[in-house]
C-alpha positions in Angstrom: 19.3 -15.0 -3.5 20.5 -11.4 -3.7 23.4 -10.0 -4.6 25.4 -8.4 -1.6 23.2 -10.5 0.9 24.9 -13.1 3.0 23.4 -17.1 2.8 20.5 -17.1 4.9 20.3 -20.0 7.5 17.0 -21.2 7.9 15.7 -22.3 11.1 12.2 -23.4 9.3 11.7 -24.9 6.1 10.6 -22.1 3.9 7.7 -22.1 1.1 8.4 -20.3 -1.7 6.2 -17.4 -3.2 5.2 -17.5 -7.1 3.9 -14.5 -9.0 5.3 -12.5 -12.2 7.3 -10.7 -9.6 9.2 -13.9 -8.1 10.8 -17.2 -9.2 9.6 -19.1 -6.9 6.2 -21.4 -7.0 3.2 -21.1 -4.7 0.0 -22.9 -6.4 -2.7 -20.9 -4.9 -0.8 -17.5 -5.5 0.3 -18.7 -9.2 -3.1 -18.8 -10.0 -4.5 -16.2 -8.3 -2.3 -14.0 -10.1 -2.4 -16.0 -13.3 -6.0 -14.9 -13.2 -5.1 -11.2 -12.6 -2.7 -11.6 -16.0 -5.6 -13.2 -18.1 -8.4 -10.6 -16.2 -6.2 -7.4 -17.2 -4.4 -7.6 -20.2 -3.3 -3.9 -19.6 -2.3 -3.6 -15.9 -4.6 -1.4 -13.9 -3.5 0.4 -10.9 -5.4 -1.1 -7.7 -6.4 2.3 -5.4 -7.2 0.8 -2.1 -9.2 3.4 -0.2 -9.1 3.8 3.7 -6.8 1.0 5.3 -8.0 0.9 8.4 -10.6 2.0 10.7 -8.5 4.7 11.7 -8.8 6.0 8.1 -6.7 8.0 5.8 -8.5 10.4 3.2 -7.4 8.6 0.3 -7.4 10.3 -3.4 -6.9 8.6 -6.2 -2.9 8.2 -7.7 -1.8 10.0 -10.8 -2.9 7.3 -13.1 -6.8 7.7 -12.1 -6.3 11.6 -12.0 -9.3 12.7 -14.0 -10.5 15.7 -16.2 -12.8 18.2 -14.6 -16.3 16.5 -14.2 -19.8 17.9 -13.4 -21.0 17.0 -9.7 -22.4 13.9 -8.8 -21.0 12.5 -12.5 -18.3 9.9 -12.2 -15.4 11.0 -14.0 -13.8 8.7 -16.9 -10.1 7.7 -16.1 -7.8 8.8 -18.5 -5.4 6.6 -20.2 -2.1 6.0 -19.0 1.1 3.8 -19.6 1.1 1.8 -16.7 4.7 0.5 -18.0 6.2 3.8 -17.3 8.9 4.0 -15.1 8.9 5.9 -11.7 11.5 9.0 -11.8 13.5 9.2 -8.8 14.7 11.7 -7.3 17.4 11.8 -4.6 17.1 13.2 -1.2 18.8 16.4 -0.4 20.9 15.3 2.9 23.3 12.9 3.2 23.7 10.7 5.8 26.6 9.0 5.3 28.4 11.6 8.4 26.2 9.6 10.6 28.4 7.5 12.7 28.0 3.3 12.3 27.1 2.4 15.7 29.7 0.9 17.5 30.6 -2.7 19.1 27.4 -3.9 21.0 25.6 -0.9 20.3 21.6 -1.6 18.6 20.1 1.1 16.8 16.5 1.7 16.3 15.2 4.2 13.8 11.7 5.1 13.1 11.2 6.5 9.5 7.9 7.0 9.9 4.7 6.4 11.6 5.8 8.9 15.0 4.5 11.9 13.8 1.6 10.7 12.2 -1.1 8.3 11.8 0.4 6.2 8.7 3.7 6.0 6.9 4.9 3.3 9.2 8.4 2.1 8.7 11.0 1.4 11.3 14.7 0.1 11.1 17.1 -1.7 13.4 20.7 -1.9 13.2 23.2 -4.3 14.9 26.9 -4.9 13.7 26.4 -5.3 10.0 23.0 -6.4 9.7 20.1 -4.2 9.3 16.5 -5.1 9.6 13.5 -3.5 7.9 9.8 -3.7 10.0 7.4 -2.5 7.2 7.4 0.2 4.6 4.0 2.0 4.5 2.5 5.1 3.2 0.5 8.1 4.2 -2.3 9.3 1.8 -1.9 13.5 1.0 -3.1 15.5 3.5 -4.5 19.5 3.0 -1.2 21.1 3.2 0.2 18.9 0.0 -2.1 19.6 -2.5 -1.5 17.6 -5.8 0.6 15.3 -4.2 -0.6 11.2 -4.4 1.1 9.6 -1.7 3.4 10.4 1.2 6.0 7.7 1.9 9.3 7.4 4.4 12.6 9.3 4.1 14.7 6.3 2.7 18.2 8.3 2.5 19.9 6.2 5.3 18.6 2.9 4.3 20.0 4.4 0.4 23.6 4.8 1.6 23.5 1.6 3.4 21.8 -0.8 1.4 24.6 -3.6 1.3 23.7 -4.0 5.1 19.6 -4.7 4.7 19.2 -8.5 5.4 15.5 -7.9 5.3 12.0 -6.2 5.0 9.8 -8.0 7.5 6.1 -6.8 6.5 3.4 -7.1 9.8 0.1 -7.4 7.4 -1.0 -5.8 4.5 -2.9 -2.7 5.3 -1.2 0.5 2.9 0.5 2.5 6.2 2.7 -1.2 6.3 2.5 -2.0 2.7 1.8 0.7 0.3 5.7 2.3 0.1 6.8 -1.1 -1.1 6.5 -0.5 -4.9 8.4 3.0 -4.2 11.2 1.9 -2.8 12.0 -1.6 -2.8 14.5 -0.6 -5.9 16.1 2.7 -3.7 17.2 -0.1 -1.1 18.6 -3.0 -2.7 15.5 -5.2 -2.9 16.1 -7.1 0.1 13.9 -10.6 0.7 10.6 -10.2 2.3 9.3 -12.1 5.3 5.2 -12.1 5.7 2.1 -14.2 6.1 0.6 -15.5 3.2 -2.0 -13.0 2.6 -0.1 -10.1 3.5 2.6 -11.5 0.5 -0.8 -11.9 -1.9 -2.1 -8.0 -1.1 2.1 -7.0 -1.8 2.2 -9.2 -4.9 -1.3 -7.5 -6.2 0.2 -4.0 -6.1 3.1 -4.8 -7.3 1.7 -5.9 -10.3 0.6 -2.5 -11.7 4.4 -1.6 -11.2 5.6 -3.9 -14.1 8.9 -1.7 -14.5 10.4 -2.6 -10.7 12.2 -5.2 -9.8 11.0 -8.7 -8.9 10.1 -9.7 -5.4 12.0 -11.9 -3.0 9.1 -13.2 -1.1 9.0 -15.7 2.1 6.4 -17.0 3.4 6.0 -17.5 7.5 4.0 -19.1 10.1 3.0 -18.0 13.5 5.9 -19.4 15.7 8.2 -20.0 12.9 11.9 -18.8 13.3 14.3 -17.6 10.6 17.9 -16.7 10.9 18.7 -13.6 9.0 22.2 -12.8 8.9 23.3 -12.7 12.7 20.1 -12.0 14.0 17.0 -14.8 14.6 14.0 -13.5 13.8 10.5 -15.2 15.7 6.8 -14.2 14.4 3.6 -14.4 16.6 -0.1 -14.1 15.6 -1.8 -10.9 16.1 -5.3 -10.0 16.1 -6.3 -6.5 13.9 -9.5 -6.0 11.2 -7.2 -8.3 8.5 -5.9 -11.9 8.7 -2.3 -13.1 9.0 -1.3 -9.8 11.0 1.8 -10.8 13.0 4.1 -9.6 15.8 7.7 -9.4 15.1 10.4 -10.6 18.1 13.8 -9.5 17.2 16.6 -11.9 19.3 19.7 -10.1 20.2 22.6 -11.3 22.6 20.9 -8.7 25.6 17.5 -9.7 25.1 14.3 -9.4 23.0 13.0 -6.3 20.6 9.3 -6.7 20.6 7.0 -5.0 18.0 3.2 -6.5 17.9 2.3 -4.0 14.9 -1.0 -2.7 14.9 -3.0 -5.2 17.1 -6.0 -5.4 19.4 -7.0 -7.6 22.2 -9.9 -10.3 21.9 -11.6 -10.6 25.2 -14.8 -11.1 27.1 -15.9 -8.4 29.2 -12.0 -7.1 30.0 -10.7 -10.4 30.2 -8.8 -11.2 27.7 -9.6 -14.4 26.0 -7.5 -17.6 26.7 -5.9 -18.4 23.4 -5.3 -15.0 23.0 -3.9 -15.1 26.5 -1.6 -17.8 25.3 -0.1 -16.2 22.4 1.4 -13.6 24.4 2.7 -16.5 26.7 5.7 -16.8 25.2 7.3 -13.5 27.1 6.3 -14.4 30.8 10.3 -16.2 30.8 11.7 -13.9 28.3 13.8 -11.2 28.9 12.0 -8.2 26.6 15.1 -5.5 26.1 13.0 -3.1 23.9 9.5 -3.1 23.3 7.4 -0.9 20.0 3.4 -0.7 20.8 1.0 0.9 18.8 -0.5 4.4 20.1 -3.2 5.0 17.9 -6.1 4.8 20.7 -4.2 5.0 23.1 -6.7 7.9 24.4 -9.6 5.5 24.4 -10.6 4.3 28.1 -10.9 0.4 28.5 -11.3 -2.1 26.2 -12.3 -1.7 22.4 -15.4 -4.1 21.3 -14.5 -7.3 20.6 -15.3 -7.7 16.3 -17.1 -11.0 17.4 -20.0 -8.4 18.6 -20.1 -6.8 15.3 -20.6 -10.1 13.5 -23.4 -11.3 16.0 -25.0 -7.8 15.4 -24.7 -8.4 11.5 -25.9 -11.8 11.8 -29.2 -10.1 13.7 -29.3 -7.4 10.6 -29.2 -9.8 7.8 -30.9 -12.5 9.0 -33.9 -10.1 10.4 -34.5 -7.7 7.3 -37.0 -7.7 5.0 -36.2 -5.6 2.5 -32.6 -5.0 0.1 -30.0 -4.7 2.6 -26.7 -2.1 1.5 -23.7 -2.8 3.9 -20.8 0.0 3.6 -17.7 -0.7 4.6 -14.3 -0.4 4.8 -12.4 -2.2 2.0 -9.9 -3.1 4.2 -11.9 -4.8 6.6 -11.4 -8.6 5.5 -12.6 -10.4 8.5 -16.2 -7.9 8.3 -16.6 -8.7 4.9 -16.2 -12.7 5.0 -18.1 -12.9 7.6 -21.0 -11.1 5.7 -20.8 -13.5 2.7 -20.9 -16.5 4.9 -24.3 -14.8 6.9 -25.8 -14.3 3.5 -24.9 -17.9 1.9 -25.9 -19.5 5.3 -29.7 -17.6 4.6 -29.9 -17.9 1.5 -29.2 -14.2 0.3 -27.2 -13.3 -2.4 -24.1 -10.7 -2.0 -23.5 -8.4 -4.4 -19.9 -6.7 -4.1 -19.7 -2.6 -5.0 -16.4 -0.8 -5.0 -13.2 -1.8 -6.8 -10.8 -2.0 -4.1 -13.9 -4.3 -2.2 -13.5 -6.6 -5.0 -10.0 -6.9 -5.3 -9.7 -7.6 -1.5 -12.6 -10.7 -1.8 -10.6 -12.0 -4.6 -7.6 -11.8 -2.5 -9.1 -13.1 0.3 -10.6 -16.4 -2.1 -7.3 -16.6 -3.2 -5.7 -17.5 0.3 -8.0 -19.7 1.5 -10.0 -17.7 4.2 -13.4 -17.6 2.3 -14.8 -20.3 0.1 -18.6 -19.3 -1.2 -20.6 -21.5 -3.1 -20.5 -20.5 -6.9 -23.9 -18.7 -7.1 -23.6 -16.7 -3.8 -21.5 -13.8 -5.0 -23.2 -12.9 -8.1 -22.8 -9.7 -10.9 -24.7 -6.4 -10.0 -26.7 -6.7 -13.4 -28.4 -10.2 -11.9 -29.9 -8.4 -9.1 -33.1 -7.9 -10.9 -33.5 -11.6 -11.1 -34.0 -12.0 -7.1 -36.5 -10.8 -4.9 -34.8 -7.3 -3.1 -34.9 -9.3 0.5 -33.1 -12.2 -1.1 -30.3 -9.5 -2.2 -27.2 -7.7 0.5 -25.0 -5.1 -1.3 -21.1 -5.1 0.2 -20.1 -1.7 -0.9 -17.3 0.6 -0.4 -18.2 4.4 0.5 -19.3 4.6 4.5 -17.3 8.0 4.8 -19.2 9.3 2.0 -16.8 9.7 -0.6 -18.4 11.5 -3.6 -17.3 8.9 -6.6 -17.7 5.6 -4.2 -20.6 3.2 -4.1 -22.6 4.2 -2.1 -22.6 7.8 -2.6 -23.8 6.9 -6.4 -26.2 4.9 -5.4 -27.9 7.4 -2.8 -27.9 10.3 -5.7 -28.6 7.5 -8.5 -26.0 7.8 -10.5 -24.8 4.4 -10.2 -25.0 2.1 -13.0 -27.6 -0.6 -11.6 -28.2 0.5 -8.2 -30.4 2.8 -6.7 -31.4 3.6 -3.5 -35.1 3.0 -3.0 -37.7 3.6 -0.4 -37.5 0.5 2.3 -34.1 -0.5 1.4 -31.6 -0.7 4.7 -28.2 1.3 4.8 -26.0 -0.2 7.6 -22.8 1.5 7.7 -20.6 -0.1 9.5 -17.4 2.1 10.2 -17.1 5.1 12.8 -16.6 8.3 11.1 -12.7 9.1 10.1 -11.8 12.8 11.6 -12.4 15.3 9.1 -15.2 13.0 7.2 -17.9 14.6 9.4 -19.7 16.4 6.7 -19.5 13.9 3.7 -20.6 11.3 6.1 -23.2 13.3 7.0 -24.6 14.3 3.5 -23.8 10.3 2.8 -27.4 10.1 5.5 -29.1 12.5 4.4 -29.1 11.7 0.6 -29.8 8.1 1.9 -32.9 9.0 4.1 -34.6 11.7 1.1 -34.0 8.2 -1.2 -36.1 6.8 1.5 -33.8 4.0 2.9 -33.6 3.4 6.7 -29.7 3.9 7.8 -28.3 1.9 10.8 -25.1 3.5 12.1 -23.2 3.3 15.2 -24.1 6.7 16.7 -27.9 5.6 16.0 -27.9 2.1 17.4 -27.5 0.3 21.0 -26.0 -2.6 19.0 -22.6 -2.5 17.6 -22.1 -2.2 14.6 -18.8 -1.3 14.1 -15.3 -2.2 15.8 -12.1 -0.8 16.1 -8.6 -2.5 14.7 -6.5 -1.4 17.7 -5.9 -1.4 21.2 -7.6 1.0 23.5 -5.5 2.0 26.6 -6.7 -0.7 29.0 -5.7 -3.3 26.0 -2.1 -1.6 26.1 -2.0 -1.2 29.6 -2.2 -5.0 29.5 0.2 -5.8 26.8 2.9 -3.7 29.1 2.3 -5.6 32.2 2.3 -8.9 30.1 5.7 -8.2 28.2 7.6 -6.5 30.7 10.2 -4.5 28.5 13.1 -3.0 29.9 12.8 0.0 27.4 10.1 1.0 25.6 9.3 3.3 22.4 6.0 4.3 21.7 4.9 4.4 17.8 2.2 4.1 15.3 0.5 7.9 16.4 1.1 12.2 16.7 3.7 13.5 19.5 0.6 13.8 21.6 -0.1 9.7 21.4 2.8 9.1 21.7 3.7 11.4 24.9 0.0 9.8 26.3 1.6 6.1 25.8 5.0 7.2 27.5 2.8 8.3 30.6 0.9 4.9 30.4 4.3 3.0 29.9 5.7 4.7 33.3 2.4 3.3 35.5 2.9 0.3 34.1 6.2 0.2 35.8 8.6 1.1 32.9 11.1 3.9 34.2 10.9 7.6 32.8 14.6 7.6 31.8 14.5 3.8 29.9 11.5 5.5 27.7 11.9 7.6 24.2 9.2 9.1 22.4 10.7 9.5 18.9 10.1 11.6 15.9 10.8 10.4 12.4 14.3 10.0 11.9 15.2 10.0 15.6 18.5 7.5 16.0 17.9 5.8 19.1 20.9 3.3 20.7 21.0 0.7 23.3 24.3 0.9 24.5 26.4 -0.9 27.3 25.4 -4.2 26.2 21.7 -3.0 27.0 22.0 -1.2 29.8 21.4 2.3 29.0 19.2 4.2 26.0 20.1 7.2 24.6 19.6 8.9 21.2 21.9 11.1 19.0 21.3 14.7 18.1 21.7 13.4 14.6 18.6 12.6 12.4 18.4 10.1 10.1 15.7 11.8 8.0 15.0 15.0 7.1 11.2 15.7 5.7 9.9 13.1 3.6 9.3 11.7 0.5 6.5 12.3 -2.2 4.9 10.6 -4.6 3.9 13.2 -7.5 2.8 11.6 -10.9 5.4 9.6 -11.8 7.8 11.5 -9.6 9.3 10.0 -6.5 11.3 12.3 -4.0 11.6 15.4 -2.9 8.6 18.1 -4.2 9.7 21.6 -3.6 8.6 23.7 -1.1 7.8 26.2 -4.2 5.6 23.8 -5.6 3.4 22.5 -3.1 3.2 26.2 -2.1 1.7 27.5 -5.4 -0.4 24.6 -5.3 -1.7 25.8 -2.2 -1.8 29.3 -3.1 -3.9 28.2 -6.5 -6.3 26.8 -4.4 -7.0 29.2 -2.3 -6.4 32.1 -4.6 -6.1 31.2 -8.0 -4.0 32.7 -10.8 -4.1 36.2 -12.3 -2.3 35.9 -15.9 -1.2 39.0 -17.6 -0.5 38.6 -21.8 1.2 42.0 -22.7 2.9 42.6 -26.4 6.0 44.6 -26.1 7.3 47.8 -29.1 11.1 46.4 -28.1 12.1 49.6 -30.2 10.0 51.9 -27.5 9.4 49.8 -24.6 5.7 50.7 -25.2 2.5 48.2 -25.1 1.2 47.1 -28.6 -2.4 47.1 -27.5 -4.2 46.7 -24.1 -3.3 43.7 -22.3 -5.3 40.3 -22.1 -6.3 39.1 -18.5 -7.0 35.4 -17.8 -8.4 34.8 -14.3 -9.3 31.4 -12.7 -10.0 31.1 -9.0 -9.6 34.7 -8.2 -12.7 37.0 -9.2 -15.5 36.7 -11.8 -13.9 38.9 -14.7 -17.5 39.8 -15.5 -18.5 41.5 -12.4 -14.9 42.9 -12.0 -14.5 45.4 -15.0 -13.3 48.6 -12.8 -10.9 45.8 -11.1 -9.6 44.8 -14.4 -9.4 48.3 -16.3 -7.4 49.7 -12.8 -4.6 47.1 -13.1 -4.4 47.5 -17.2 -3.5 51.1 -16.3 -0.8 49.6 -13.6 0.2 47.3 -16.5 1.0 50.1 -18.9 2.6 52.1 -16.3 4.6 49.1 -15.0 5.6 48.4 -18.2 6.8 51.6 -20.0 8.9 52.9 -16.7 10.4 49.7 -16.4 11.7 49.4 -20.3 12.3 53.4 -20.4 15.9 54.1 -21.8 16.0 50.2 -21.7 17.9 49.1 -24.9 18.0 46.5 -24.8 14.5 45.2 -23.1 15.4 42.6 -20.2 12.3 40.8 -20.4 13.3 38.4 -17.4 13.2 41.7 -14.9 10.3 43.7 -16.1 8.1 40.3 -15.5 9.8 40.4 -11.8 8.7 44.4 -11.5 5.3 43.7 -13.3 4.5 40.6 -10.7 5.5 42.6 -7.6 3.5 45.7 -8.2 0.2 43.6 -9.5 0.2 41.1 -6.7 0.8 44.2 -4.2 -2.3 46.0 -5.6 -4.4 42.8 -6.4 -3.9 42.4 -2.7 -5.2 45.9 -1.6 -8.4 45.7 -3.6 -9.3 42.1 -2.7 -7.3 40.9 0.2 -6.3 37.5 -1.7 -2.8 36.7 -3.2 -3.4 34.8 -6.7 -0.2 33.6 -8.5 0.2 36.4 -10.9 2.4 34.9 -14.2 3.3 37.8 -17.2 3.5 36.6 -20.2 5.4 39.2 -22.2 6.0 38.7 -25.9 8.1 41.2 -27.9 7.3 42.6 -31.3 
């Protein structure tokens, strides 16, 4: 137990979770992660790529960053202590002048997940509990260059930590999961509540943070209740792309707070399926105060495809081919890939697995149970030579075309044992993540000049590929099933979420019981749950960054040059100083990288050496002594100014003055 947590009644008898990272003693999970201790002497970091369908451009963390490499060569990772402790850094605000709510009063803060797609972490307050609903991250985006990961503003849950009774985790995708490592310490490591693979994926990346704290991990069933301070908690089965996903039913003395988490429909035709039907049962009698739905397609019309299509269409494509067969997927998607192994073991194929993150996940997946192949079915990449190619199916990671994934190596063969060859088949089955269009698109074409045939959704009448959450009539549905008095729209931009609100109003809910947050947006349920309202306070301010080693806030200054260096470069100016006449010792050195080809820029070059000298000895004239700190501030004014007239680009100019 804790310290500073209250004695937790349990309605449910609990099964405790083993690992090196809790005290408690699971079999299947002590040896799954036994393994991982005997299979990685030195910890390794575990970079899962994209966590859903709905895709985040992932980059690798700090500890894969790599040295400059030639194209279409994997770089080498360089060598890091894993054992190194993160350095925190506090948040600017404090929000301790926020006021506690007051008597019945329930607070509801999103963190995260409101104004984006990712980051997902919401918080709800009553009396002197608080309750934690997932802790995920964002991967960088193209206006924070450098930076690895982009997690939730913690501050308030900081300066409240001896109230957190809980973190309850919906499944183990990285926007629920992925902050966990970060800032599990920052809050008091508070007990967990999850499913059992969601605790394995959590225990596997904590692993490569051996320097924070142990983990408090409880393991629930669908329909299993848990009393958590003054507040009982209930759990229901979801379905989404990964097993164990679970909605979260919050019981307070006005009613129910609802949050399915990310979560689709399964359903025949519109019509939703009858044990799926009967999960969501449970609220035809209940009194729903407050209900959280995901947004993310909220703009898609209908229903989304039912993932049993997908496996019937796989089935078809594996059991049909002739020739090698490379499946790309997304890593993330557990239920695809089992069902993959179990075609190819049922027809006698052998499955290959490309892609780290890929691997990790089957292992994962072994470890809890949902997959058990036969010992020879999944076998080593350098045995693939031993089989006939239509006897072999390749799992691999790399369907949006990343440059260093599988599948990209193999199309440009640069990939250990794999090559792409004429009359292999390329099915890739994931829909193309905004903003991939172009690597996706050279992923085909370096496929089809290797001579493979490539099966993809926008080519085929079949389907091969299925979304993780709801479209809009799948939502629409979940409203008129639950009923909620209020309702909050998450998981999604403003835009989503103002679509949802519109949805949420013809589906009966009224305009003023609806609030479309942003992150950090203090909304109360007042009156004993009779009105909604939120404060003009904010309970976070920006974000937090993950940078290196570095946790916090990064400087607006920083990610700015970073930006700037990319799209500019840097102009460096190495100038010896007389500090007896203020006069240059020689011309001065340029460096340039990122701003002009210093060969083919002589008259550019020899024009700011003149501004240089000039600069300089003006500056330092009757200057006794020299202030080196303000003739650098003069010097990088007046060369950025004219760098700017004769090229129209602002590189970060840095003077390096010495004095002699």
């Amino acid at each position: 137990m804790e310290r500073g947590f209250p004695r937790k009644t349990r309605l449910a008898q609990r099964r405790p979770y083993s690992s090196p990272h809790s005290n408690t003693h699971h079999p299947e999970i002590r040896t799954f992660i036994a393994d991982e201790n005997q299979a990685n002497k030195k910890p390794a970091r575990v970079g899962s790529p994209s966590h859903h369908d709905q895709g985040h451009r992932g980059r690798q963390s700090s500890a894969f960053r790599t040295a400059p490499a030639r194209r279409n060569v994997r770089p080498q990772r360089l060598k890091t202590d894993y054992s190194t402790p993160l350095k925190q850094t506090e948040s600017k605000k404090s929000t301790k002048t926020i006021p506690p709510p007051l008597g019945d009063t329930i607070r509801i803060i999103p963190l995260g997940g409101v104004e984006e797609i990712g980051r997902n972490m919401t918080l709800i307050e009553y009396r002197n509990d608080i309750i934690v609903v997932d802790a995920g991250l964002q991967f960088s985006e193209e206006d924070t260059p450098g930076i690895d990961f982009i997690l939730p503003n913690t501050k308030y849950l900081e300066e409240r930590k001896d109230k957190i009774r809980a973190l309850l985790v919906t499944h183990g995708h990285l926007d629920h999961i992925g902050a966990i490592p970060y800032i599990m310490d920052r809050i008091g490591n508070p007990p967990m509540y999850t499913r059992k693979l969601t605790a394995l994926m959590i225990e596997k990346r904590q692993f490569e943070f051996p320097s924070q704290p142990k983990l408090d991990i409880r393991i629930v069933e669908k329909n299993e209740a848990v009393r958590i301070g003054d507040l009982k908690i209930r759990f229901f089965s979801v379905t989404h792309t990964i097993p164990d996903a679970m909605g979260i039913i919050i019981e307070t003395p006005y009613g129910l707070i609802v949050t399915p988490g990310d979560f689709k429909l399964s359903h025949e035709n519109g019509v939703v399926d009858a044990k799926e039907d009967e999960e969501y049962s449970t609220f035809d009698k209940e009194n729903v105060l407050m209900m959280m739905a995901d947004s993310t397609n909220i703009e898609n019309p209908g229903f989304s495809t039912p993932e049993r299509l997908v496996h019937k269409t796989l089935e078809d494509i594996i059991t049909k081919t002739n020739t090698r067969l490379i499946v790309g997927t997304f890593a993330s998607q557990f239920e695809r890939m089992i069902k993959v192994i179990q075609i190819a073991e049922a027809t006698g194929k052998k499955i290959i697995i490309e892609g780290r993150s890929m691997k990790t996940n089957i292992d994962v997946a072994q470890a809890a149970g949902l997959i058990k192949p036969k010992k020879d079915t999944i076998i080593p990449t350098e045995d693939a030579d031993n089989y006939p190619p239509n006897k072999i199916v390749v799992l691999a990671t790399g369907a949006q075309g990343e440059e260093f994934a599988a599948l990209m190596r193999m199309a440009n063969k640069t990939h250990k044992a794999i090559h792409i060859k004429k009359g292999d088949t390329v099915v890739l089955s994931s829909s193309i993540i905004p903003g991939n269009e172009k690597t996706v698109e050279k992923l085909k074409d370096n496929l089809s000049r290797a001579g493979a045939r490539v099966i993809h959704y926008r080519t085929s009448d079949v389907y091969i590929h299925s979304t993780g959450h709801a479209n809009r009539g799948e939502v629409e549905w979940l409203h008129k099933k639950i009923k909620p008095k209020f309702f909050m729209p998450v998981h999604g931009n403003h835009y989503r979420l103002k679509s949802h609100e519109e949805l949420a109003i013809q589906c009966g809910t009224r305009p003023e019981n609806i609030v479309v947050p942003d992150d950090g947006t203090i909304v109360e349920i007042r009156n004993k749950g009779e009105s909604i309202t939120t404060l003009k306070e904010k309970a976070a301010e920006g974000f937090m960054m993950v940078d290196g080693f570095a946790v916090g806030d990064v400087q607006e200054v920083v990610i700015r040059d970073r930006q700037m260096l990319a799209e500019d470069g840097m102009f460096v100016i190495v100038a010896s100083i007389n500090t007896s006449t203020g006069r240059l010792k020689k011309s001065p050195d340029i460096i340039s990288r990122g701003f002009v080809y210093l060969r083919e820029s002589q008259e550019l070059l020899q024009q700011t050496r003149i501004i240089i000298k000039k600069t300089v000895e003006d500056t330092t004239q009757g200057m006794n002594p020299i202030n080196f700190e303000y003739v650098k501030s003069v010097l990088t004014d007046n060369i950025a100014r004219f760098l700017f007239q004769k090229t129209n680009k602002r590189p970060i100019v840095i003077p390096v003055l010495i004095g002699v």
